[in-house]
N, C-alpha and C positions, 0 to 999 in steps of 0.2 A: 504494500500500500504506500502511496506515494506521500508524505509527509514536506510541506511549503515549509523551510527555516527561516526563522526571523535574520538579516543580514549583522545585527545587530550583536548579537551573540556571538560569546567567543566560550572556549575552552580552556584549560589548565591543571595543571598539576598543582594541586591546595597541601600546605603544609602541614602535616598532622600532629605536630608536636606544637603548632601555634596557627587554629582550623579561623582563628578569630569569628567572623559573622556568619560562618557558612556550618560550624556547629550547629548552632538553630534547624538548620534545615537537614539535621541526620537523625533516623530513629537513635529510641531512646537505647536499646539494645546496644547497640553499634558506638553508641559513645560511651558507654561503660568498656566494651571493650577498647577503644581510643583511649579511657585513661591508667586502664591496665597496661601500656605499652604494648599491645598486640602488632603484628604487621600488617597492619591498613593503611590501602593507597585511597585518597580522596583525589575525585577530578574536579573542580569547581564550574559551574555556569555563570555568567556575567552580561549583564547589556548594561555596556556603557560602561558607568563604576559602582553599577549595583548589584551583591550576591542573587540569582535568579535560582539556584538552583545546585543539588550535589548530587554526586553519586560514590558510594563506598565500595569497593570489592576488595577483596584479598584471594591472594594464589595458595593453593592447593596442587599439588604435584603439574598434572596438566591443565591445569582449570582455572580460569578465573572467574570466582562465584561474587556475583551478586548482594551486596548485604544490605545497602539503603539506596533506594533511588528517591529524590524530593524535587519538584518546580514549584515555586511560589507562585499560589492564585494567579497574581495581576501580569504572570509572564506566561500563564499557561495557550496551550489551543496553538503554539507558534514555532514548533518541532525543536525545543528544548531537550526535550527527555532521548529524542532521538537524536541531537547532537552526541550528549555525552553517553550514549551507549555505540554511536557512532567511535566517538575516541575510545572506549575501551576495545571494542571488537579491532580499531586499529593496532591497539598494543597485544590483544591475543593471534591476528593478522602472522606479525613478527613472531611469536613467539611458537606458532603450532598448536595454542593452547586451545579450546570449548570455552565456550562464555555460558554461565548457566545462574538461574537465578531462583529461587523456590520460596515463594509467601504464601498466605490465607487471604481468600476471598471475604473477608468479614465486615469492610466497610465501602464506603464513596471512595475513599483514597486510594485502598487495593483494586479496586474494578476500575477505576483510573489507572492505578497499575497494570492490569494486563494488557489494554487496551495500548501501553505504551510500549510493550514487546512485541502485543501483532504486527503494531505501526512500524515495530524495528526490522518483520520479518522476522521473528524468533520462532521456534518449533515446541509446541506443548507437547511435556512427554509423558506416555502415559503409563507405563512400567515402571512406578516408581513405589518402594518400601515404605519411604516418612510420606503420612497422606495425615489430615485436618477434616475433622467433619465436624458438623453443626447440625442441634434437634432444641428442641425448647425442653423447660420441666414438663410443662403439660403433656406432650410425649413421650417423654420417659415415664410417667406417672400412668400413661397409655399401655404400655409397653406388657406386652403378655406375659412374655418369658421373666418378669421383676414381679408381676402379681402375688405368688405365690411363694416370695421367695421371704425364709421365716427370719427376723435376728435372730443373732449368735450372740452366746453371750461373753464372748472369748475375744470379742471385738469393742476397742475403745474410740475416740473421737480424740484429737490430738489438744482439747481441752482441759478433757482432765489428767493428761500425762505432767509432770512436773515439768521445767527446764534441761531439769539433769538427764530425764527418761526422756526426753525428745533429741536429747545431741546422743544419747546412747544407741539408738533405735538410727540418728543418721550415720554412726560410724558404724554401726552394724551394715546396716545399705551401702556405704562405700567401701567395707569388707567383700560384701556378694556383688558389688559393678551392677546391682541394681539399678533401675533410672530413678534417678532425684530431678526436682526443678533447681534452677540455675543458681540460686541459693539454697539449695538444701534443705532439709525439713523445715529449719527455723526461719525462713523466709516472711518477711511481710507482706508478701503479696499472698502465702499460704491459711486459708480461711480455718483457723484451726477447730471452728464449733461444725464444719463439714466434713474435713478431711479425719480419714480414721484407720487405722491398724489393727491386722488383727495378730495376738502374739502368746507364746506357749512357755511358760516358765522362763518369762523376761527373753525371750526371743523373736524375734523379728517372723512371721509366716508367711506377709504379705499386710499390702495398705495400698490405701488410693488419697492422695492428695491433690486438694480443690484447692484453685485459685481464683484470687476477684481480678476480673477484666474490666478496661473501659469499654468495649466496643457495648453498647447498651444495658452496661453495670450489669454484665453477665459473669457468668463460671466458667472456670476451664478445668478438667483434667491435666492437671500438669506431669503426672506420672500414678503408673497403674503397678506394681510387683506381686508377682504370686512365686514363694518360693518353697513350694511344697509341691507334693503331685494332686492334691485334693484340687480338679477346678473350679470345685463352688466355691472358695474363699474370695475370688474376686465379685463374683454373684454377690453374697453376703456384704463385701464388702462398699461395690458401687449401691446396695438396696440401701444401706446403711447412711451413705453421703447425702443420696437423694432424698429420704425421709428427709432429714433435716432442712437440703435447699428450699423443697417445697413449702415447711415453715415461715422458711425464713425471708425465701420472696417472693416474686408476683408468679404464676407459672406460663407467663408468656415470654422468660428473660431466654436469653441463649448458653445453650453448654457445649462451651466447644470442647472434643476429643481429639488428642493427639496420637497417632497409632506409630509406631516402629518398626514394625514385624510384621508377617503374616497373620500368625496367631493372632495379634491382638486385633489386627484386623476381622479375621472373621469373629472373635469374641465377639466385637463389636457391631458389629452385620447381625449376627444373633440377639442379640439383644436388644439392637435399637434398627431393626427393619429399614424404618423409612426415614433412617441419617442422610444427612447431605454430605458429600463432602464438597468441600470447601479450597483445598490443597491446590497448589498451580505448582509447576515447575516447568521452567521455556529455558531450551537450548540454542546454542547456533555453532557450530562444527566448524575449519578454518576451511572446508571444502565453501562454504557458504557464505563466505565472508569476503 
């Protein structure tokens, strides 16, 4: 699809150790890693002498993925976004590398997102393991296979665990390379009167950890573990979260799932039928470039 560029617009290489005004315009993810000293190349956008716009990737063996793409409203509609996916595809050009980019469909910004890789000519792929789906509580609340599913009583809510017994239970999890959220049990993004554990003479068996999102002051699954062979423990365990979301707020809000695996994927398929997913990932090959 053919994309009109503003003449206006230039490119560049942005300094990451000093991103000054063009910070603003990177997810919030991505500048956490920016100030951990990770290796991120920023490319900046500009009309005139004003930051229009960024883009974050970092390299990965042959790869250069994707991590924030941003255009500022009042520069948008005027082939910004495909400038500086234009300069990166230049620098993977050179180097032999795939350009490849993987977000959630969740809001106005993301679906402006995609719509800025079709414009690029990017390839959605559809073989892909990390997938994101989206259902409401009202649904899950719907859901057949949860109807019938009894509590346990060997299951806690990460409320009433102390301090102690919550960094116990996460160095247990990064004992077993369990999946944790990005901060780990103790996170404050993790909603501790949802998220709950089930565990066996001070033993870790499995948990599912809820997180609060802004995309419509919804939930998210931020990580699911079953480390036992019984598969009802995650049964038990997501019945467990939901009872309480449904408490606690409207049942129209959204729960997003994050899957890894196959397994969890069909877990997930099982139990919540009529999930959305939500997952995007667009490539572009140097054959294509």
């Amino acid at each position: 699809m053919s994309v009109e560029i503003d003449p206006l617009f230039s490119v560049g290489y942005v300094d990451t150790k000093k991103p000054g005004v063009f910070l603003e315009l990177i997810t919030e993810d991505t500048r956490k890693r920016l100030d951990n000293g990770e290796g991120l190349y920023i490319i900046g956008l500009t009309s005139e002498e004003y930051a229009a716009g960024a883009l974050v990737f970092e390299r990965i063996r042959d790869c250069l993925e994707v991590l924030s793409l941003y255009v500022l409203p009042d520069f948008r509609h005027r082939g910004g976004s495909k400038l500086l996916l234009n300069a990166l595809e230049a620098i993977a050009s050179k180097l032999d590398y795939i350009v490849t980019a993987s977000f959630s469909m969740v809001d106005s910004e993301t679906e402006l997102l995609e719509k800025a890789f079709i414009n690029a000519d990017f390839q959605k792929r559809e073989d892909v393991d990390y997938k994101t789906y989206i259902v409401t509580l009202a649904e899950c609340e719907d859901a057949e296979s949860l109807k019938n599913v009894k509590k346990n009583t060997k299951i806690k809510y990460f409320s009433e665990l102390t301090e102690n017994k919550l960094k116990s239970y996460n160095k247990q999890a990064e004992e077993k390379f369990a999946p944790l959220p990005v901060d780990g049990l103790m996170s404050k993004k993790v909603d501790r009167e949802l998220s709950a554990v089930y565990e066996e003479n001070g033993r870790i068996k499995g948990y599912v950890v809820i997180e609060n999102i802004s995309y419509k002051n919804g939930i998210r699954v931020a990580a699911a573990y079953n480390g036992s062979d019984n598969p009802l423990i995650l049964m038990w365990l997501l019945k467990a979260s939901l009872s309480e979301a449904e408490k606690k707020y409207d049942e129209n809000i959204p729960l997003v799932i994050d899957v890894v695996d196959d397994t969890a994927d069909r877990f997930v398929r099982y139990i919540l039928p009529e999930v959305s997913e939500v997952s995007r990932t667009f490539d572009k090959v140097p054959d294509m470039i």
